[in-house]
C-alpha positions, 0 to 999 in steps of 0.5 A: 796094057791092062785095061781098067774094068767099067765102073758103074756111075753113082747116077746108073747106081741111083737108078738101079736101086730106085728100080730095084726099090719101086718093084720092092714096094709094088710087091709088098703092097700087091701081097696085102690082098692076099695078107688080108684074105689068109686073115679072114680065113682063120676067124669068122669074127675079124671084120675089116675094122678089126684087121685094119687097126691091128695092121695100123697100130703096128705100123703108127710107131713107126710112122710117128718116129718118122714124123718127128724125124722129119719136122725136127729136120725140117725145121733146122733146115728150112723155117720156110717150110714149116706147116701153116693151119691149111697145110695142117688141115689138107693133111688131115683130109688127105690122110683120112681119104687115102689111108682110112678111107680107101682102105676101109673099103678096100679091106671090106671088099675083100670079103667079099671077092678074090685077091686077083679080082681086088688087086686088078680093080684096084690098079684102074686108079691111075685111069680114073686120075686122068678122068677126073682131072679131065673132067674138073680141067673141062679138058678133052681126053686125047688119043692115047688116052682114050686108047689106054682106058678103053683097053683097062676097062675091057680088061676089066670087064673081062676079069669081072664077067670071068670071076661071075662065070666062076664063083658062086658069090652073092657078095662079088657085086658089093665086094667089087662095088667097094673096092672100085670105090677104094680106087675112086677115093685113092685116086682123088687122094692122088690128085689132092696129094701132089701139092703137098708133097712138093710143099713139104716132101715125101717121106714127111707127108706119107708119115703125117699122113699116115699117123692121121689115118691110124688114129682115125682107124682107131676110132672107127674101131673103140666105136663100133667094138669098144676097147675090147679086142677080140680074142683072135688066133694067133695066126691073126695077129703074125698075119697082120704084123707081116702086113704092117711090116712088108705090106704098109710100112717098108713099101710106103718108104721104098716107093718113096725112094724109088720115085725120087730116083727114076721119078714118078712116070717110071715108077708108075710102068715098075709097079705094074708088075704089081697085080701079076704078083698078086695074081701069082701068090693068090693062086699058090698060097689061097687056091684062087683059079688061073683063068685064060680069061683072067690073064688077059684081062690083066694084060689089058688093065697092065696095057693101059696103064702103061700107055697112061704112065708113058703118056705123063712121063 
């Protein structure tokens, strides 16, 4: 008798394609750093300002259509639901210390430092949320916790001592220094982000959260350049449209839909595979060195994290 071939379940469905949709997005978002190097590298004139708000105005129509989307939805289904002047307002602070913010000085440290060294500094934000939640609970760090950010540090610190030992740079000390503090203000983000997500969702906090900071990157450029964009090659603005696109935009989505199918403790250990990504298209397409140093300094930051993240989940 003919035995009938195993179906997949729809639940197995869900989850292979929210693991399949969070590695997406950890690679889109971990090819920004090099995205953003490859810029800097065709005009001496693009500060960090300018590449950010060519990457924000290309990415604020798509978040608007989205916004809209999602209040107009919203509001037929669910009345209760509908934003209050404080939700306004965490939005508004919350858009402006994730996306604006942090990224500002994520893209100035940029030029300063490698795109492996930006990526690895940058992933510490899931050890400085348990730090800082730590400290504000007055709550003691337990076991595995200290185990998982003494290993990310010394990683860490081994990568930082590699990239001073290798690179002639007077710029890595400011470069580092501003990207830590991106991570810092990220992780803060983190923290403050979480009740509104489960106020309003996902998708419609990313989206408004998002339109708020692109505005806000506008006015930081009309300040410090005036209306005038500066005459930039070519391969600048494909640059930054890539990044909009496959760097801000779709991976934002993806991980959004990713975390809703295997939560977000499961997402977090999938998107460690970020920085090896970063580590692997910095040295093809910007030359960066692949040091013994450097990869095991990534395996310990990549340990850690992964012992935090089981540790939530």
């Amino acid at each position: 008798m003919h035995q009938p071939e195993p179906v997949i379940s729809q639940n197995n469905q869900q989850v292979i394609f929210g693991y399949l949709f969070v590695l997406l997005g950890a690679f889109g978002f971990s090819a920004k750093a090099v995205l953003v190097k490859l810029a800097y590298t065709y005009s001496y004139q693009l500060d960090a300002i300018t590449l950010m708000v060519l990457r924000m105005a290309i990415s604020l129509p798509f978040f608007l259509v989205v916004a809209i989307w999602s209040a107009n939805d919203s509001a037929r289904i669910n009345d209760a639901q509908r934003l209050s002047g404080q939700d306004w307002l965490m939005i508004f602070g919350l858009g402006l210390l994730g996306y604006y913010i942090a990224s500002f000085l994520d893209f100035a440290g940029l030029q300063y430092i490698s795109a492996s060294l930006e990526r690895l500094i940058l992933f510490l934000y899931p050890t400085m949320v348990v730090l800082f939640t730590a400290a504000l609970q007055r709550r003691a760090i337990n076991r595995h916790q200290a185990l998982a950010l003494a290993l990310s540090y010394t990683g860490m610190i081994l990568v930082f001592v590699d990239n001073m030992a290798s690179i002639a740079s007077s710029g890595l000390l400011l470069g580092s220094a501003l990207v830590l503090s991106s991570a810092v203000a990220y992780a803060f983000f983190l923290m403050g982000s979480g009740m509104m997500v489960k106020r309003i969702g996902s998708t419609r906090f990313t989206a408004y959260s998002m339109t708020v900071a692109c505005l806000a990157t506008g006015l930081h450029f009309v300040i410090q350049h005036g209306s005038e964009m500066l005459s930039l090659p070519a391969n600048v603005y494909w640059l930054a449209l890539i990044m909009a696109i496959f760097s801000t935009v779709l991976p934002a989505f993806l991980m959004n839909a990713g975390i809703r199918r295997i939560g977000a403790g499961s997402a977090s250990i999938v998107s460690s595979a970020g920085p090896i990504a970063t580590l692997g298209l910095a040295f093809l397409l910007l030359g960066e060195a692949l040091t013994l140093a450097q990869l095991a300094g990534t395996a310990l930051v990549l340990v850690g994290v992964y012992v935090i993240s089981r540790a939530k989940s």
